[in-house]
N, C-alpha and C positions, 0 to 999 in steps of 0.2 A: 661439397656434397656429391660432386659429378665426375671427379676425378683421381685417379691414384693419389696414395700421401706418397712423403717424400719423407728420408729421415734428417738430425740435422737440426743444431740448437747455436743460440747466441745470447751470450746474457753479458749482459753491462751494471752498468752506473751511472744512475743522472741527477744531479741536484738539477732543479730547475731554477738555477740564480739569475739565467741570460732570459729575463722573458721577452726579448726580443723578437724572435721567432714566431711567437704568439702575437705580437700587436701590442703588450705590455708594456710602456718604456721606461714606470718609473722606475727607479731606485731601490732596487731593495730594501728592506729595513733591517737593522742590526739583532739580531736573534743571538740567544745565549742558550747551554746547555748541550746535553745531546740529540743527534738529529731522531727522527723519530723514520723508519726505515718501514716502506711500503714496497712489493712485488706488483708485476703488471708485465702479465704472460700474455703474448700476442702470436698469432699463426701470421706474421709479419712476410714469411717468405714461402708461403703455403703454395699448393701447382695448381688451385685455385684464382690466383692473380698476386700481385706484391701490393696491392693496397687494398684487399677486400676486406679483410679484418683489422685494420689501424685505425678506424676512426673512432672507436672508445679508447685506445691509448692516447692518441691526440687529444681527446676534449678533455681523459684525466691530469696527461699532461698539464694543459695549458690552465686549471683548475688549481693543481698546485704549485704550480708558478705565481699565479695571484694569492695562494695564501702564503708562501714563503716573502711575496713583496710586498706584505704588509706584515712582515716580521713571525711569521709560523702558527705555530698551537699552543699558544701560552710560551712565548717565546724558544720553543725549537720549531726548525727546520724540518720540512717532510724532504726526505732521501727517496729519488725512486729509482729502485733496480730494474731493469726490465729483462726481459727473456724470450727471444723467439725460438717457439719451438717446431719449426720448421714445416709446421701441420702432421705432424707426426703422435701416431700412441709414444713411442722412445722418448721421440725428443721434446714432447710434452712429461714425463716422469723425470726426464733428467732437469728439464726446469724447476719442476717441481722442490725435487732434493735440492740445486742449489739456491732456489732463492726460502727453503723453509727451513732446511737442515742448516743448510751451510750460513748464510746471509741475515737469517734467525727473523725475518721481516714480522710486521706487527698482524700486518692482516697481506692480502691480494685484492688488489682493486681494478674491476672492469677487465676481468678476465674477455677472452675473445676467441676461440680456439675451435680448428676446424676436430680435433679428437681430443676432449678431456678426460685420455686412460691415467692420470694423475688425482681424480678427484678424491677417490677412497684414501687416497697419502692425507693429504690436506684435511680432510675432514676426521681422521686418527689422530692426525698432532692435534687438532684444533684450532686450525689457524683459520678467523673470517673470512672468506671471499667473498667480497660488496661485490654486490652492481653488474656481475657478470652476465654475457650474455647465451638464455636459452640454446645453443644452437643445439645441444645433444640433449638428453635425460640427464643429466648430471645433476640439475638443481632442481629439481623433481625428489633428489634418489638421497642425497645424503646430507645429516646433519651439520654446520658452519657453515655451507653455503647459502649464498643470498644472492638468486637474482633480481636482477633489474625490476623484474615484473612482479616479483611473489611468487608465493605459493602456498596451497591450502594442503598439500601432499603431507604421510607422516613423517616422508623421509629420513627411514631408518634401513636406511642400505639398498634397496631395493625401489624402482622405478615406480613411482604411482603410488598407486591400488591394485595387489595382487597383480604388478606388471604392465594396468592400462594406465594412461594417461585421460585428461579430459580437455577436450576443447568446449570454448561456446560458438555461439552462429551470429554475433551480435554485427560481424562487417558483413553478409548476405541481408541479415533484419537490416539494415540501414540504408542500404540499395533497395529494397524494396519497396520500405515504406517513404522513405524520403526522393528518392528519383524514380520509382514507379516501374524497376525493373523486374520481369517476368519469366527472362530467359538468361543461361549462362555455359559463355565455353569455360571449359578446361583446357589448356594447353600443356603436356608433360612430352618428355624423351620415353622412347622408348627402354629406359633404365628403372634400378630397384628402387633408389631412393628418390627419383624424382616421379615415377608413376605412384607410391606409395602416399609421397603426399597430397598427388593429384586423387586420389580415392581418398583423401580425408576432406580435401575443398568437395569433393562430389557429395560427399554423406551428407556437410553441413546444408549447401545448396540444396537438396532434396528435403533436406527435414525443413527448411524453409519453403518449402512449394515451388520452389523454380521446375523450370524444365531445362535439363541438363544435357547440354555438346561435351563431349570425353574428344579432344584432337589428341594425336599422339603421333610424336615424328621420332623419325630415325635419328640415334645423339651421334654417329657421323657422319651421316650425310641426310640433312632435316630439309625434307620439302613444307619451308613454311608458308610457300605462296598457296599449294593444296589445302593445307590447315585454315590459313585467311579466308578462300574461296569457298568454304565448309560453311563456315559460318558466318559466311556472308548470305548463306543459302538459307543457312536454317534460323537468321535472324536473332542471332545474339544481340542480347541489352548491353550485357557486360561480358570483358574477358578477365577469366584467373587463370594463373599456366602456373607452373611447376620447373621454370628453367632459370639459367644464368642471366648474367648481366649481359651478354655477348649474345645469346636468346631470344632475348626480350627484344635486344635493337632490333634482328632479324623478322622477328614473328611483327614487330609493329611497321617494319618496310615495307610488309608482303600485306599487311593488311591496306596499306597506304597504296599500293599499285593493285589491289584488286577491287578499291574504291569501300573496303569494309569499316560503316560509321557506326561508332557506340555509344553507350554513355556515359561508359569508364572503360578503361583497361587502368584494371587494377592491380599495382604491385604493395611489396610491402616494407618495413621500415627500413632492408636494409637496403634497398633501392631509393631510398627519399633523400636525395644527394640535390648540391648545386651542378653536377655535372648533366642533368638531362641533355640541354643543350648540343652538346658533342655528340652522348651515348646514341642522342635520336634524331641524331640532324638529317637523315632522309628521311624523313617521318613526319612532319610536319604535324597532319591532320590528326593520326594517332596521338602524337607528341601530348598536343594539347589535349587529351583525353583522358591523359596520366590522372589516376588521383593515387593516393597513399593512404594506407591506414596503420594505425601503431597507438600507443600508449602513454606516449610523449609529447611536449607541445611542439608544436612545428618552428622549426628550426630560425623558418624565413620571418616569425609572427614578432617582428622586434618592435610591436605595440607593448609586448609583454616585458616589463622591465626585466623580468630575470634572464629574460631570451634576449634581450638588449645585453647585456652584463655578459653573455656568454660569446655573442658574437664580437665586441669589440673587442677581449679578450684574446681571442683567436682569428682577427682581421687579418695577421700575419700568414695563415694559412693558402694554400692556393686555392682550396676548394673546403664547403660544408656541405656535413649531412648530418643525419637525426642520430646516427651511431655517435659523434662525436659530442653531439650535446649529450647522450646518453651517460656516456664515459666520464663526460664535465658533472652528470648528477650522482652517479656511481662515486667518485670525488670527495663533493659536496657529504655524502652519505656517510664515507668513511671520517670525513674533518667533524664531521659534527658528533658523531660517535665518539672521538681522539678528546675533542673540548670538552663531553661530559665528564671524560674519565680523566682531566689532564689533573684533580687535585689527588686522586687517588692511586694513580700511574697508569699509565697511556699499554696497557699491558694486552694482550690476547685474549683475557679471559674477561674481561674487562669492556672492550669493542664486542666481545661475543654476547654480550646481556645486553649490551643496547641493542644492538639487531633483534635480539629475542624479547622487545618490549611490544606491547600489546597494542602501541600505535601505527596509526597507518604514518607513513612517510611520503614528502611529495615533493621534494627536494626544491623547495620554495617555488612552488606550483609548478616546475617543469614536466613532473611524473601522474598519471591519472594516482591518486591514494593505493600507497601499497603497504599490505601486509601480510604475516609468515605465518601460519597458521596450520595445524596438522591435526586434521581432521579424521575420524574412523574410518569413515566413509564418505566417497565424493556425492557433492552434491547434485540436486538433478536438474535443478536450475540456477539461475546467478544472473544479479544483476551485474551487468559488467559497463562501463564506461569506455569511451570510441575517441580517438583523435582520429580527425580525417581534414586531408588538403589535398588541392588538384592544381596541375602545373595550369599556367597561363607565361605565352612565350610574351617577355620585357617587364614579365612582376613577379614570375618566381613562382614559388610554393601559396597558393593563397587557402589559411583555414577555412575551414565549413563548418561556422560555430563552434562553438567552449567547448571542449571536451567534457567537462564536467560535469555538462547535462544532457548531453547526447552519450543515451544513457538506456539499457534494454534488460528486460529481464529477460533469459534465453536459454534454451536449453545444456546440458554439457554432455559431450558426446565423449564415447569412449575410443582410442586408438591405439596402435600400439608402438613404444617409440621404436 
């Protein structure tokens, strides 16, 4: 979001037969037929960092590894090609071409990309992309795609509604009413795409009745101990900011040596990693301050047998985060699509009517109920459902009740992407 693209592609070939890697060790089982061929486009080497966007190839990885080692989808093999395309509009198109033109793949799953100028290809040929994640307007804008979350949009080429997009206010309602917060900073760069979202967290805060801190630091040279000392003055409940991951550590040190205590500093999914730890190890008092909010069940909650099932799957891994389970339901999403269609042929157009069935999807509870839906007109309010967890340093990520019923009807506001 905060930094130059780079151009610059790499596409392979991966059966996932070794699920070693993953924590897997049985045995594969003996699969007959043809493999059944899935893409999975990743900004793998993007000048945003080398591991910001892997962790939905990882969780679909390790996903289809457990279904190949239990003998595939009516017994074929899922095939995955992958493709980095280097965070790049180019080398996102040129992925594009070879894993739909060339590699002929069934669908794309858990797409992840810091520029997807390849969408309008993909949604021409008509090839599914499950599971991907929001980062641009792409799955807003055009017909085959399916993200993660849903959407109510018509998605007939064009962004939204007549160009706007809608959010709800349901993580402000929730702080509100449930921790009794009254005041909120904003922390952004003094950049377009990071001040821009930071005036979408302001809108929503405001139509929720807070009283709203706008910090804004400089993106090369950010006095965040000023920003800390701000609202340390003006008595912030909660912080939202609008920065990196290399940001967040900073702004949360400066808050930690100007002595500034909150009731959250809140980040969001793509931040809800096992890495806090490191990311915030001079941070101490911030640290544990952490909470997350997203749409997904929390990674660490492996009460939840499905979140058991995902994590020992990928025990092999160094590190978890919420992208990665995301990626493992993205996965899920595509297999289960593949098995309705496997008596009729495992075909494109085929995985494309399952996505467009009129059920919600929850990808055996991991996902809050999602469904695709293309509406005239956006709605003006919505009930929306909330996962939220908060670090505690030697337990990890701990839930703050079932998502399922922490649960708000809220207004949707309009932005623009």
């Amino acid at each position: 979001m905060l930094l130059l693209l780079l151009g610059g592609t790499a596409c392979g070939s991966r059966l996932p037969e070794s699920d070693f890697e993953h924590g897997d060790t049985r045995t594969p089982a003996p699969s007959t037929g043809t493999p059944i061929r899935v893409g999975i486009i990743t900004s793998a080497t993007s000048p945003v960092g080398g591991d910001t966007f892997t962790g939905p190839r990882d969780g679909a990885e390790a996903y289809f590894g457990r279904v190949n080692a239990g003998g595939g989808i009516a017994g074929r093999r899922v095939e995955v090609r992958l493709c980095d395309d280097g965070g790049s509009g180019v080398g996102n198109n040129t992925c594009v071409h070879q894993l739909v033109d060339e590699d002929k793949v069934v669908a794309l799953v858990a797409t992840t990309v810091l520029d997807y100028a390849g969408a309008s290809r993909v949604s021409h040929a008509r090839v599914p992309d499950i599971g991907g994640q929001p980062i641009g307007a792409a799955y807003d804008t055009w017909p085959h795609l399916y993200g993660i979350y849903g959407s109510l949009a018509p998605r007939a080429g064009a962004p939204g509604w007549g160009g706007k997009l809608y959010g709800g206010t349901e993580v402000y309602r929730y702080f509100k009413q449930r921790q009794g917060a009254r005041t909120a900073a904003v922390v952004s760069y003094n950049q377009a795409a990071s001040a821009a979202y930071a005036r979408l967290v302001e809108q929503g805060l405001k139509a929720e009745g807070y009283k709203v801190v706008p910090e804004q630091v400089d993106f090369a040279l950010p006095n965040f101990r000023a920003a800390a000392a701000d609202l340390k003055q003006q008595g912030a409940d909660l912080v939202f900011d609008a920065l990196d991951t290399h940001g967040n550590a900073q702004l949360c040190a400066a808050m930690d040596q100007v002595g500034a205590s909150v009731v959250a500093k809140v980040t969001n999914v793509q931040n809800w990693t096992s890495t806090v730890p490191e990311d915030y190890k001079n941070s101490p008092r911030c640290r544990n301050a952490l909470w997350a909010t997203g749409s997904s069940r929390d990674f660490d909650d492996v009460s939840q047998p499905a979140v058991k099932e995902f994590r020992e799957a990928t025990k092999g891994l160094k590190t978890h985060s919420q992208w990665q389970l995301e990626g493992w339901a993205a996965a899920m999403w595509f297999t289960d699509a593949a098995k309705a269609c496997a008596k009729t042929g495992v075909t494109r157009a085929c995985v494309d009517d399952f996505m467009n069935r009129s059920e919600h999807y929850t990808a055996d509870g991991l996902l809050v109920p999602v469904s695709f839906e293309r509406l005239a007109e956006p709605p003006r309010t919505r009930r929306t459902c909330l996962s939220v967890a908060r670090w505690q340093d030697g337990k990890g990520w701990i839930p703050q009740g079932d998502m399922n019923s922490t649960c708000f009807e809220v207004p949707q506001l309009p932005y623009s992407p």
